[in-house]
N, C-alpha and C positions, 0 to 999 in steps of 0.2 A: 282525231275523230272522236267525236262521242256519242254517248247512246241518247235518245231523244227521253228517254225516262229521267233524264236530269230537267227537261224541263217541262215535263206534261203530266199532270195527275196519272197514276195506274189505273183508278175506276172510270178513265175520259172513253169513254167507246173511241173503236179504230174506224171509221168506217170507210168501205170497201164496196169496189165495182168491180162486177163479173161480164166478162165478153164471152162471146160465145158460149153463154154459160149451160146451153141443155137445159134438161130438167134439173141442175143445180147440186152436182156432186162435189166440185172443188165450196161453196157454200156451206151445202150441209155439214162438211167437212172442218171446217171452220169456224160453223153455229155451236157444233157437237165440243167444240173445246174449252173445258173451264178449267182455268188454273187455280192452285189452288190457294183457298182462302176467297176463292169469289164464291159469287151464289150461281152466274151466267157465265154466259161467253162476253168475249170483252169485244168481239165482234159484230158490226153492225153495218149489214149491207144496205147499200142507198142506191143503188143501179143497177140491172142490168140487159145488156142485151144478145138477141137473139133471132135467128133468120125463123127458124121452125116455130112455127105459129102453137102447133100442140105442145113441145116443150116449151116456149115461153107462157103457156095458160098455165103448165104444171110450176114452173118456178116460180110462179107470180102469185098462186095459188098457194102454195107453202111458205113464201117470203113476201106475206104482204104489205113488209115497211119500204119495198125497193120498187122504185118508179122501172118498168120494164118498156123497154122497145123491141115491138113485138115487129121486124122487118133487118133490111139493110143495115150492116153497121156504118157506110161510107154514108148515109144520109142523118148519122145520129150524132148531136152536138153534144158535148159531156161540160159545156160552158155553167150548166147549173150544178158540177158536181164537182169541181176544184180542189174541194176542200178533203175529197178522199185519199184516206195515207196508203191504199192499195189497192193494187187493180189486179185481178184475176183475170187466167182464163188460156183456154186452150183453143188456139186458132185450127180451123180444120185438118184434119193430117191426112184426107183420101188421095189427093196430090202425090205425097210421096210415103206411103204405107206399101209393104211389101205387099199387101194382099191386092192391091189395085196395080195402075197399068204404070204406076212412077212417071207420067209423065211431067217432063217439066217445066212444062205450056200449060197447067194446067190451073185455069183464075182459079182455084181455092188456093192455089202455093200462094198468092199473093193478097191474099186477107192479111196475113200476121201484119203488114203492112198500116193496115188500120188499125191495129192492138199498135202499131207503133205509132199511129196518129195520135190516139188518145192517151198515151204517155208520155209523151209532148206536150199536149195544152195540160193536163193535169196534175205533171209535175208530181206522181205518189213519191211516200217516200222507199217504197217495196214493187216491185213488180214481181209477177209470178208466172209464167208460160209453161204447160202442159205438150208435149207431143210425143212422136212415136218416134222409136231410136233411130231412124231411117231421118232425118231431122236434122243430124248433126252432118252427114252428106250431102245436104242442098245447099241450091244456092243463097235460099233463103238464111239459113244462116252463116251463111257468109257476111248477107245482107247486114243482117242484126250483130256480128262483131264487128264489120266496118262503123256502123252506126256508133258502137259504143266505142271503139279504139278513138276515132277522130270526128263521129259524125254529130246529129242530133242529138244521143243518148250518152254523149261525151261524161256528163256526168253522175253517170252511175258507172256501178263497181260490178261486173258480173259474174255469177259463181252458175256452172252448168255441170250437173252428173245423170247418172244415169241411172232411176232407184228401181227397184222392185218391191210391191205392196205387200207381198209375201215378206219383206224384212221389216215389216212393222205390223204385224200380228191381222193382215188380209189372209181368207181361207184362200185365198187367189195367185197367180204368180202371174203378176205384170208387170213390165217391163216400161218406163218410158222416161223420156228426156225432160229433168225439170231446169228449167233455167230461171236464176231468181238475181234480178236486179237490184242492187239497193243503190240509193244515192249516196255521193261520196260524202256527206257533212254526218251519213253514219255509218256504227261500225256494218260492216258486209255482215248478212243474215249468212250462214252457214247451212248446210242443207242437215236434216235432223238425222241424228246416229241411230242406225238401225236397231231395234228392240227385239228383233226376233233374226234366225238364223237357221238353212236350212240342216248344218252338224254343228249345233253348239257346241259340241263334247270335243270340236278341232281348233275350235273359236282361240285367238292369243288376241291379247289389251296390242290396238298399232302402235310402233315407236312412238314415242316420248309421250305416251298418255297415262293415265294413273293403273300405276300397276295394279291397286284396288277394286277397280274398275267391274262392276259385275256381269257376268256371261250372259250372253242374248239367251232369249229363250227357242225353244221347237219351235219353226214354222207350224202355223194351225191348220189340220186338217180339216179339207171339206165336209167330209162325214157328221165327225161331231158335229160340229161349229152351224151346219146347215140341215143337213139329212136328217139328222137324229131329231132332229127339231119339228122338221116336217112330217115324217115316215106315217105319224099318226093322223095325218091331216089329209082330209077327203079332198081328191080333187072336184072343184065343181065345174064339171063340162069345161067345154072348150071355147066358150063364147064369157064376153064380160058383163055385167049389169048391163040390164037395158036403161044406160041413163043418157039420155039423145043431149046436146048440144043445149042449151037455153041463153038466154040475155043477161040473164045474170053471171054467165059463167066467167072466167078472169079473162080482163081484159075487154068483154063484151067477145068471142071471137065464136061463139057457139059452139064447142068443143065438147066431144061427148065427156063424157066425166062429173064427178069425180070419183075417183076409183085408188080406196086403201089399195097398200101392197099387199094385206092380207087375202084380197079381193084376185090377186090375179094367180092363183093356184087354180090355174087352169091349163088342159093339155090340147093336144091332137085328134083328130082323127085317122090313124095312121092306116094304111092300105094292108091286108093280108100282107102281103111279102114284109111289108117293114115291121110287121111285129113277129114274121119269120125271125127276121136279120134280128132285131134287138137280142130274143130268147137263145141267140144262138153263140151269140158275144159271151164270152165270159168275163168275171170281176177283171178290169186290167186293158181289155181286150178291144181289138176295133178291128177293121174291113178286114186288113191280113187273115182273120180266125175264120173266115167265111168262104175260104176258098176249099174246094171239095167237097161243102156242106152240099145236101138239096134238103129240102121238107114236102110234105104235102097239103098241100095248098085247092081248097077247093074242087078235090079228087088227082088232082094233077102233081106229079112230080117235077118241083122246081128247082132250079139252081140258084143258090143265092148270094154267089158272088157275079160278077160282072167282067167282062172279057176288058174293060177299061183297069179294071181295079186290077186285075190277074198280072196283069200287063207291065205292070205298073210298084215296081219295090222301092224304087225312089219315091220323093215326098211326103206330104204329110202322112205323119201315120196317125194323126186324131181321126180323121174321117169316120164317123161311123164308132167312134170309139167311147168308153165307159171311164169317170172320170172316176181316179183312185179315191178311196176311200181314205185314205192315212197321208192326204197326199193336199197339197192347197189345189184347188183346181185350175185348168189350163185359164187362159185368158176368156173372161166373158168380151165377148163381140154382140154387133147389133141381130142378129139370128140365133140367139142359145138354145132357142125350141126347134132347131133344126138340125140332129144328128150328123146327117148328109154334107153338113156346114165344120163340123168341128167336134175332138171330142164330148158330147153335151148328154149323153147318156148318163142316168142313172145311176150311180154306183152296182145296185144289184138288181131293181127293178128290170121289167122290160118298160122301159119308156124315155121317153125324153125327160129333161128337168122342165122341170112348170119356169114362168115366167118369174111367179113369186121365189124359188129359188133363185134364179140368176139377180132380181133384187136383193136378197141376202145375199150373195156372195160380195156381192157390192157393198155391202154395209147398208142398204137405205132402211130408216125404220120400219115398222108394222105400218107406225100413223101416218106415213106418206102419203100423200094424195098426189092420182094421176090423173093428167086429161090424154084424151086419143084413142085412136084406135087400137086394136092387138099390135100390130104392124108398128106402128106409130111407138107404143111404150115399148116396145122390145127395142126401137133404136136408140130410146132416150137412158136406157138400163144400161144398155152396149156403150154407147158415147159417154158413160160418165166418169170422171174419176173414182178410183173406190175412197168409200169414205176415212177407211182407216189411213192412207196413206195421207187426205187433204187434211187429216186432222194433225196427225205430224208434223204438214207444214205450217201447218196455224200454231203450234207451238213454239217453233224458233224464229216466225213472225212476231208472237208475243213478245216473245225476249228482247226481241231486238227493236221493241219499238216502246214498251213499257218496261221493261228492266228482266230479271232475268227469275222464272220459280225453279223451285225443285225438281218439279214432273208435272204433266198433265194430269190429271183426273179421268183413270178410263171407266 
């Protein structure tokens, strides 16, 4: 086998199609990586699509060289895009995500299906699939090793693990399943060696690697990395620019926007009680700390835990909870402004994290541009890869398709 850098210029753009691409994190991710001795990325996306009409104005809106189909992937031909050496993209994972019902009847299990249609007719020489650890229990993939052991995908080489964004310098700790196809005529992309570690000072080089080998770094705390950044920045209300929909907007699709990430440092209106519950959580802390509390609430002496919650020592114990400070934070999800949803408190504030936080935690720039509603961007923030992680993969993508650099350029 050999690398395709024996016979392709290193300055040839890669270019690449994104499925189910969101607002376009496995991209950004991608766009964000120059290796070094370039001036860009060497990445140049030419497609993509997407069901969710707001997240496809927002990806089409920041990557406006990439023809986007804004609908069905099973009605979308990729016959004008042949010539792409990678295909992205994380097929829905609500199907079988522990947070929903796992059902296994469930048509989103059977999308990835069509990320396997169009690696079919398009022959990349990389594939790349995103989902949540629960992923490697379905049937679905079952599906996709039949496929590759003897089926359609016969000839590609498959390599699947299971990373965490926290081990590549995300203030975040996610968890998910990347599976990365290469075709057999090169060498198999290797999934990239993690740079950061949550006890570096325990860290040993694995058998037979270079004993020289230098030690990961601390995982990166949320605090700094986001809080510290923000603490000084006024939230503006809880509502986004009044910018309604127009004809010019991407795609024609009338979509309210656009709206920087800077823009959505916006909060709640949160009810008496729930700004009881916040002030009452300490650094660290969630629903458990609220049991025996009351406060006084509008003359009334109230209790401010819940006979469900009392009841209740098993499961999550984010609920309601304050995301560590020294700590990468828990998983951003499509609700972060929602306490009641998942750790998403404040470090020490009383309040929930703004929106524009859960975009930093993600890694999206300042200069982002969103179309949608609140609702709307909070899903597309939730759904997306973080970007430090996709930029990882975009570098042993590089390697392996243009030859091999030193390091990324962070």
């Amino acid at each position: 086998m050999t690398s395709a850098s024996s016979a392709e210029s290193p300055t040839e753009p890669i270019k690449v199609i994104d499925l189910f691409s969101g607002a376009g994190g496995l991209t950004t991710g991608f766009h964000s990586y120059t290796p070094d001795g370039h001036a860009a990325s060497p990445f140049k996306s030419v497609a993509a699509v997407e069901f969710d009409k707001s997240a496809a104005s927002t990806y089409a809106a920041n990557f406006p060289g990439a023809t986007v189909h804004a609908g069905d992937i099973a009605d979308w031909d990729p016959g004008d895009f042949t010539d792409a050496e990678v295909i992205l993209g994380g097929p829905p994972c609500q199907g079988f995500s522990g947070l929903g019902k796992e059902d296994p009847n469930d048509p989103r299990n059977l999308l990835w299906q069509e990320y396997k249609r169009v690696v079919e007719k398009v022959s990349p020489k990389v594939f790349v699939m995103e989902n949540v650890d629960r992923f490697l229990r379905s049937p679905q993939f079952e599906d996709l090793q039949r496929a590759v052991e003897h089926g359609s995908l016969s000839d590609y080489a498959l390599r699947v693990e299971i990373l965490n964004s926290a081990d590549y310098g995300v203030p975040q700790a996610r968890r998910r399943v990347i599976v990365i196809g290469t075709r057999k005529d090169l060498t198999p992309v290797k999934h990239p060696t993690p740079t950061h570690d949550r006890r570096p000072d325990r860290w040993q080089p694995p058998l037979g690697s270079d004993e020289s080998a230098e030690p990961p770094l601390p995982w990166v705390a949320v605090g700094p990395a986001v809080f510290a950044r923000t603490d000084s920045m006024e939230i503006k209300g809880v509502d986004l620019p009044g910018r309604p929909g127009s004809d010019d907007s991407p795609l024609g699709l009338r979509k309210p926007g656009p709206f920087l990430t800077t823009e959505l440092h916006i909060g709640r209106t949160p009810e008496p009680l729930s700004l009881a519950r916040y002030a009452a959580i300490p650094p660290g802390g969630n629903r458990h700390d609220l049991r025996g509390k009351y406060a006084r609430i509008n003359g009334e002496r109230v209790y401010l835990s819940t006979k469900s919650w009392d009841e209740h020592n098993a499961g999550s114990g984010d609920v309601m909870g304050r995301m560590h400070y020294d700590r990468p934070s828990v998983t951003i999800r499509t609700e972060p402004h929602k306490p009641e949803k998942g750790r998403y408190l404040h470090p020490t504030a009383p309040r929930p994290i703004t929106y524009y936080e859960a975009a930093l935690i993600q890694g999206f720039p300042d200069t982002f541009k969103w179309y949608g509603t609140k609702i709307e961007i909070a899903r597309q923030i939730g759904n997306a890869v973080p970007i430090g992680l996709a930029k990882a993969l975009a570098h042993v993508v590089h390697e392996a398709l243009r030859g091999s650099s030193p390091a990324c350029r962070h």
